[in-house]
N, C-alpha and C positions, 0 to 999 in steps of 0.2 A: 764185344765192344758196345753194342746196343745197351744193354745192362747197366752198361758203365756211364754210356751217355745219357741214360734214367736215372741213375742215381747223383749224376750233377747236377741234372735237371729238378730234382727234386730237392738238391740241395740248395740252391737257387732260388726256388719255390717256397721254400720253409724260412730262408735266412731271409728274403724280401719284406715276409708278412710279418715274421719277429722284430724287424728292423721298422718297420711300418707299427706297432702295436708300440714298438718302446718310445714313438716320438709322440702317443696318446696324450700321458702325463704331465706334457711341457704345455700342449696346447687349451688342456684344460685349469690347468693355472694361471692361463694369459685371461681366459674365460674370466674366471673368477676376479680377476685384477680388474677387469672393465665392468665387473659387480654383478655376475648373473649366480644365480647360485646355485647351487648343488643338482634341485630338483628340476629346473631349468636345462643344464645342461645335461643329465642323463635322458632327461624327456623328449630333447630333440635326437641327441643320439640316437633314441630307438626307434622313434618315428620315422625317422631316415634310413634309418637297417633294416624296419620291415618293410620299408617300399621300395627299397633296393635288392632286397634275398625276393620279394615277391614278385619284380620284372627279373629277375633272373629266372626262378622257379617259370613264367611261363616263356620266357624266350627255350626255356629245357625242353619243356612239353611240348612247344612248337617243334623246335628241331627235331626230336626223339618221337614225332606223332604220336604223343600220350605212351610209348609202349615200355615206358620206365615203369620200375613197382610202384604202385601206390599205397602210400601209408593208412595201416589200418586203424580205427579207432584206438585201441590198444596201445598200437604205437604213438599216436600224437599224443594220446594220455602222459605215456614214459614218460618222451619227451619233453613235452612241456612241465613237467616236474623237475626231470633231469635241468632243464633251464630254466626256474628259478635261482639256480644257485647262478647262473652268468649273471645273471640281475643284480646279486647281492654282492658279488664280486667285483662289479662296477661301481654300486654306490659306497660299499667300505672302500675301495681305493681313493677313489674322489674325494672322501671324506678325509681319507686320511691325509691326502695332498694340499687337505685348504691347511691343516696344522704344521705338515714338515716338509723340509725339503723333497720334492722329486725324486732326489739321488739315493734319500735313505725310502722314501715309500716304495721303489723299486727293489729297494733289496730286502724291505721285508715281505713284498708280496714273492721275492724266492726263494720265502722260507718252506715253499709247496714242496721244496726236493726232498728234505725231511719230512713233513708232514705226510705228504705219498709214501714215503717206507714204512711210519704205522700204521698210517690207514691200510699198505698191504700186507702189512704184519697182523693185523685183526681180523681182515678180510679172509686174507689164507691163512691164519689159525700156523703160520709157522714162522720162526725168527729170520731176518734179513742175513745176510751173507756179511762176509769177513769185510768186504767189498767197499759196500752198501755204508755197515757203520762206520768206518773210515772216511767217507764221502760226506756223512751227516755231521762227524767233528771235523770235517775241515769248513764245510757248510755255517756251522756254527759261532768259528774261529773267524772264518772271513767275515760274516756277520757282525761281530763284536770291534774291528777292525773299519771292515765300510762306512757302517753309520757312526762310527768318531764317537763312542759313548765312553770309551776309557779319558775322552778327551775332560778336563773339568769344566772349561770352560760353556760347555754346549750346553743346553738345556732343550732337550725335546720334546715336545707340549706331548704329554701322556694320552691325551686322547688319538694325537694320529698313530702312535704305537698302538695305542690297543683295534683304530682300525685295518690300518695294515696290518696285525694278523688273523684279524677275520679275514679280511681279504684273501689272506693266503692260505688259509682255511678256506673259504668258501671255493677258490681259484682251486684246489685241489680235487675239493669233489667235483666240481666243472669237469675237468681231467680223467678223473674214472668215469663219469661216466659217459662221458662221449665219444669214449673208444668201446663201450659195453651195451648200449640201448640202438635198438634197432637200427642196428647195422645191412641191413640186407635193402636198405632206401636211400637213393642219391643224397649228396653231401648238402648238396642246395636244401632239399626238402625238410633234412634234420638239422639244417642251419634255420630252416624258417619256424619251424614247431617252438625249438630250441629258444629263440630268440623273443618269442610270444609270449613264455614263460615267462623269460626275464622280464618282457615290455609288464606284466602284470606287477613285479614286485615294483618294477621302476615308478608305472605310474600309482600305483596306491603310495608311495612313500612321499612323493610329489603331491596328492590329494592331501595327505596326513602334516605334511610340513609348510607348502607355500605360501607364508598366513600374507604376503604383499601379492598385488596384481600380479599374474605372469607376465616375464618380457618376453617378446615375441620376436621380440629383434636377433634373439637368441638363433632361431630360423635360420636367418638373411647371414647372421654371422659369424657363427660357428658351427651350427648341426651337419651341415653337409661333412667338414673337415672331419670330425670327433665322428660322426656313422664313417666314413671310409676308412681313415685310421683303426676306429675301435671294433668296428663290427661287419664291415663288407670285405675289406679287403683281406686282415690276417684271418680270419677260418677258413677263405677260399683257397688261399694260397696254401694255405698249412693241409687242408683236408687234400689238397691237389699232392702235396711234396710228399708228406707223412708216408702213405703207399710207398712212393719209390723209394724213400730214404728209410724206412723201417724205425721201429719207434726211437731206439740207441741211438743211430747216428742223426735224427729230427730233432731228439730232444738238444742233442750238443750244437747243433747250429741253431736250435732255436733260445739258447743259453745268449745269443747274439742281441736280444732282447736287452740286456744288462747293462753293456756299454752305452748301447745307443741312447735310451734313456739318461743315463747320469750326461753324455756329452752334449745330451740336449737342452738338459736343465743347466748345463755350465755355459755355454753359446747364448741361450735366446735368454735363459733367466738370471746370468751371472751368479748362477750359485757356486759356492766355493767349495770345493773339492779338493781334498789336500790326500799326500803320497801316501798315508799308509791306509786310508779309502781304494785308491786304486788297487793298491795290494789286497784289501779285502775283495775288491769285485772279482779281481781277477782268481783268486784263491776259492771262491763261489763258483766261478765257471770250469776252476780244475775239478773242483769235487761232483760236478754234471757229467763232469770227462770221463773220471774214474770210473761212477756211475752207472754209465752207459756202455761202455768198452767190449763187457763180456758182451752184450748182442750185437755187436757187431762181429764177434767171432761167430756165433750162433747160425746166423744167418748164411755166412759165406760157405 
C-alpha cells in the first residue's frame, strides 16, 4: 500500500509541476503585450531561478548539516554544459511565442517525443520498437491536425515554426541529459549548476540583442511569476515525482503539460482553438501513452 501511496504521490508531484510549466507560455505573452521583450523577460526569469535554487540549495545544507555530496568540479563542469541547452530551450520557445499562437508553440515544442526516439536511436546505435514508431506517426499526425496547417486559411509566421523546433530540439537534449550527468548530487544542486549554464546563454543573448535601455519594471512585474512557473517550481516537483513515478508513467502525466497550456492561451488570451486541434492534442498525448506503457510493465 505504501508503494501505491508513492506512486500517487509522485503522480501528483509530476502533474503539479507540468500543469505549472504549461501556464509558462500564456504569461509570457501577456509580457510581451505590455512591450518587454524577449531578452528582458528571460533575464528576469533567471535572476529569479538562481536566487530561488540558491535559498533552496542552502536551506538543504542547513538542514542536511552540509552531509549531502558535494559536487565535484567535474561535475559542475557537466552540468553547466548540460544546462546551456535549458537556456536555449527558453529563449527559442519565447521566440517562438512572440510569432504564433501558444497553442501551436506548445505542440511544437512536443515534437521532443519523436525527436528523443532518434536521438536514442543514434545514441544506442539500435532501431526504436514497433511501439515507439507507431507513437512517432501518430505524434506526427496529431501535430498536423493541432497546429490547423491543413487549414488554408492560417498563415503561420515561419519564423515561430522554425523556433519551436529548435526548441524542441534543444527541450530534448535538456531531457537526456538530466536524467545522465551527475546523478549521484541532490536535485537542488544539479537544478543550480544546471540553471547557471542556462543563466549564461540567456544573458549573452540579452547582452547581444537589447539595443533599447532595459526595463526594469520587468522585475516588479513579471520575473518573480515567469522564475516560479518556469524554473523553481516544475524541476522541483518533477525531480521530487519522477523517482516515485518512474520515467513511463512521469512522462504520461507529465504529457498534462499539453492541455493546460492551449486552455491557457484560450482563457487569458482568447486564442482560438478549433475541434480538430483538440483532436490533434489529444492524439499527441495518446502517442506519450503508447510510448511509455511497456515501463510501466517493466517496472511492476
Amino acid at each position: 500500500m505504501t508503494s501505491q501511496n508513492n506512486v500517487l504521490k509522485g503522480v501528483f508531484l509530476v502533474a503539479i509541476g507540468a500543469a505549472t510549466y504549461g501556464m509558462l507560455a500564456t504569461f509570457v505573452k501577456i509580457a510581451y503585450s505590455e512591450g518587454f521583450t524577449t531578452a528582458e523577460v528571460t533575464t528576469s526569469q533567471f535572476v529569479y531561478g538562481l536566487i530561488g535554487i540558491l535559498l533552496i540549495n542552502t536551506f538543504q545544507k542547513i538542514k542536511n548539516k552540509n552531509t549531502s555530496a558535494k559536487a565535484t568540479p567535474k561535475n559542475i563542469f557537466s552540468l553547466m554544459l548540460a544546462g546551456t541547452s535549458l537556456g536555449m530551450t527558453s529563449l527559442f520557445y519565447y521566440l517562438a511565442v512572440k510569432y504564433i499562437p501558444v497553442s501551436i508553440g506548445i505542440v511544437l515544442l512536443m515534437q521532443t517525443v519523436w525527436m528523443g526516439v532518434i536521438l536514442e536511436m543514434i545514441l544506442e546505435k539500435k532501431l526504436p520498437s514497433k511501439q515507439k514508431v507507431v507513437a512517432v506517426f501518430i505524434v506526427l499526425f496529431g501535430t498536423v491536425l493541432a497546429t490547423n496547417i491543413l487549414n488554408n486559411e492560417i498563415r503561420l509566421d515561419w519564423r515561430g515554426i522554425v523556433w519551436g523546433f529548435l526548441a524542441a530540439a534543444s527541450f530534448t537534449t535538456t531531457m537526456f541529459t538530466a536524467n545522465r550527468v551527475a546523478t549521484g548530487i541532490s536535485s537542488a544542486q544539479r537544478s543550480l549548476y544546471m540553471l547557471s549554464g542556462g543563466a549564461v546563454i540567456v544573458f549573452s543573448f540579452a547582452f547581444c540583442t537589447q539595443t533599447a535601455p532595459f526595463n526594469l519594471d520587468i522585475f516588479m512585474k513579471w520575473g518573480i511569476v515567469l522564475a516560479l512557473f518556469g524554473t523553481i517550481i516544475p524541476p522541483m516537483l518533477m525531480n521530487a515525482g519522477f523517482p516515485l513515478t518512474g520515467i513511463g508513467l512521469g512522462s504520461i502525466v507529465s504529457a498534462l503539460e499539453l492541455p493546460v497550456s492551449v486552455m491557457m492561451a484560450y482563457i487569458l488570451l482568447n486564442e482560438k482553438v478549433i475541434l480538430s486541434q483538440w483532436i490533434g492534442i489529444i492524439l499527441i498525448i495518446l502517442a506519450i501513452i503508447i510510448m511509455n506503457l511497456n515501463f510501466r510493465r517493466k517496472q511492476h
